[in-house]
N, C-alpha and C positions, 0 to 999 in steps of 0.2 A: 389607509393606503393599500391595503390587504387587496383591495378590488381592482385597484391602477397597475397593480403590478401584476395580477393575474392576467388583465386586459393586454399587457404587454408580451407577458410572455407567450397569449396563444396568436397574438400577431406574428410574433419571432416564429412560433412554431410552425404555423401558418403555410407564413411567405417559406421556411425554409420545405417543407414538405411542396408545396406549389411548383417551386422552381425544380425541384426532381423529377414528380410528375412530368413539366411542360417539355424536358428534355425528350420525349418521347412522342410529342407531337410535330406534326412538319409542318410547315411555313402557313398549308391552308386550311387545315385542323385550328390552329395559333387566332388567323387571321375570322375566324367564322366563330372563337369561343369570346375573343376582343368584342365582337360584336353583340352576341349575347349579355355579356357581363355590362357594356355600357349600354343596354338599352332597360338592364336592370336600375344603372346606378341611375340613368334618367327619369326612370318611375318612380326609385327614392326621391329625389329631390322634389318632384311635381310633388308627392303625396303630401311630402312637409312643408311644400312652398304652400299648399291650401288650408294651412293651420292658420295663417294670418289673418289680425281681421281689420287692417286699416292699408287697404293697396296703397296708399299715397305716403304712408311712413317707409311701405317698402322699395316705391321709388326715391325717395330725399334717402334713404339710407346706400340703395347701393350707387345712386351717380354720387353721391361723396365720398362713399368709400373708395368706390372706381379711380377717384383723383386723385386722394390720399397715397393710396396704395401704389399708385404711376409714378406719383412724386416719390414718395419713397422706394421705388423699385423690388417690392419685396417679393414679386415673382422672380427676381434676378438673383435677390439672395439667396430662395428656396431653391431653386435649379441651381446655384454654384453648389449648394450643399451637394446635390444632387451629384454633379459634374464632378466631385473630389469623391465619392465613393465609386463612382465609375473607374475612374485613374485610380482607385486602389483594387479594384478586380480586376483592371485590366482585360474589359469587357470581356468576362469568361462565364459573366451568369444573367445574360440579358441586359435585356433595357437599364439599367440599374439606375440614373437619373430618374426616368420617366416612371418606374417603379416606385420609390420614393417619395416624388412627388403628387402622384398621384393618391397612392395610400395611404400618406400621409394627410392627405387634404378629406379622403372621402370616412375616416375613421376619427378623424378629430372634427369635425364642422356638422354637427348635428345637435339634435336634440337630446338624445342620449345622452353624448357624452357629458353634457353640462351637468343637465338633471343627475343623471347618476352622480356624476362626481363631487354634486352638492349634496346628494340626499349621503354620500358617503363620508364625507367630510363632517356634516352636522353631525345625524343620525346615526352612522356606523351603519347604517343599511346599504348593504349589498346587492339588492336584487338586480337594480337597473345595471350595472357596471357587468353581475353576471352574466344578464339576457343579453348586451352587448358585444362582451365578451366569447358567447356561442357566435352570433352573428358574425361577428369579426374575423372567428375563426376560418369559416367556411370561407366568406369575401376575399380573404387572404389566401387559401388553395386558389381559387379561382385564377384571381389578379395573377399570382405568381405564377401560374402556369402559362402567361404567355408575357408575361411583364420582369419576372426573374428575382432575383436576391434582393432587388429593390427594395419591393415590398416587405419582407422582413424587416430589415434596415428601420424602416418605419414605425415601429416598436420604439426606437429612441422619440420619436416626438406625442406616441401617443401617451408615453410615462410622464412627458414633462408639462405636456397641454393638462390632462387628465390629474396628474400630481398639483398642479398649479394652485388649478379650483378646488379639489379636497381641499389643500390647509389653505388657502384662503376662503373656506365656506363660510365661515364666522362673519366675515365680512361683506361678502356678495349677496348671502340668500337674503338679510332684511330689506336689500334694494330691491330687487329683482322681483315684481308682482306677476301675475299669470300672463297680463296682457304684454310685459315689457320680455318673456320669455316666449310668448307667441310670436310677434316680431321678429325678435330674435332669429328665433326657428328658422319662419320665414325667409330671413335674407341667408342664412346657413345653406338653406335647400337649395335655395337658388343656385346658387355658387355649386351647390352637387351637379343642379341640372348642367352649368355651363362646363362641370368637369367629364359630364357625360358627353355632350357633344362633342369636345373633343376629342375623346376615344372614340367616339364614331367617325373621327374626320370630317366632320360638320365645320366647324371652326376651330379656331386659331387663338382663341381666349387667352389671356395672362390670369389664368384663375385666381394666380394668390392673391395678384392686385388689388382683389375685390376684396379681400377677408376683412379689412378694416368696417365691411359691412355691416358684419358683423356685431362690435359693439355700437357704432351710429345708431342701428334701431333699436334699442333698449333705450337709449339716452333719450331719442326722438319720442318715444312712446311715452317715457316718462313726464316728459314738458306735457304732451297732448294731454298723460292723465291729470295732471295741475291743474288745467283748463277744462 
């Protein structure tokens, strides 16, 4: 857990140093660094969307999880999270919804964080949740500088996602074969790409909707290796 907890706190650090920074920036410094940063988080996504190697498990996984995730509202839920951390700053450090949920979506829905947080769980290895960890830290200056307290904030889910899978590694890693984590990846990334577009203003996504994607492709992949 040594690794989940370092990964949280240099998100906390992060987002808090970010949102200090973006005070210093004006509306179109803000609005031209948004644009940068999501045309980054949309390059992550594509690179990991092309670890996939069966396109048709990645379409049956996300229009399922797309339905799932509608019926269950869990982009409603994530934005309320969102919406009652806002009403506690009483918008004095940005975006603070939109920070959180974004941050929390783009540092937990990867391939990282699994991998690591299995090889840390098993293993007691470190490495990946480190490299992570750096990465994270930078992504979170960024975000925060035009995103706000948000993104710090986001540190609570990446302890709890990240925490999750460590102590239940014992029981995930025997399932989970390369091709059923390649999948995986894949509809993860995706879900990056459509959190990228949105910060570009491209569209209007219910991203969390999608997360049930998620686990869909692992399960799909596993029936296909049966067969």
């Amino acid at each position: 857990m040594l690794a989940v907890f370092v990964n949280a706190v240099v998100v906390l650090l992060g987002g808090v140093l970010g949102t200090a920074f973006g005070r210093f920036l004006n509306e179109k410094l803000t609005k031209a660094a948004m644009a940068g940063i999501a045309l980054c988080v949309v390059y992550i996504g594509i690179s990991g969307a092309m670890k996939g190697q069966n396109i048709l498990i990645t379409i049956a996984a996300m229009a399922t999880g797309a339905i799932l995730g509608t019926l269950a509202d869990i982009d409603g839920a994530v934005t309320h999270l969102g919406d009652k951390a806002q009403e506690l700053t009483r918008d004095r450090f940005g975006k603070v919804a939109e920070g959180f949920v974004t941050a929390s979506l783009l540092f937990c829905v990867g391939a990282m964080a699994v991998t690591g947080s299995l090889d840390a769980g098993l293993k007691g290895d470190y490495a990946t949740l480190f490299a992570k960890s750096a990465l994270d830290f930078v992504a979170a200056i960024m975000l925060a500088s035009t995103l706000g307290l948000g993104v710090a904030l986001s540190c609570v889910m990446v302890f709890l996602y990240q925490g999750a899978i460590a102590l239940l590694a014992q029981v995930i890693a025997p399932v989970l074969s390369p091709f059923m984590v390649a999948e995986m990846t894949a509809a993860g990334s995706l879900i990056i790409v459509a959190l990228g577009l949105n910060m570009l203003e491209v569209t209007k996504i219910k991203v969390a909707d999608l997360l049930p994607a998620i686990l869909i492709a692992p399960v799909i992949a596993f029936v296909v290796e049966l067969f």
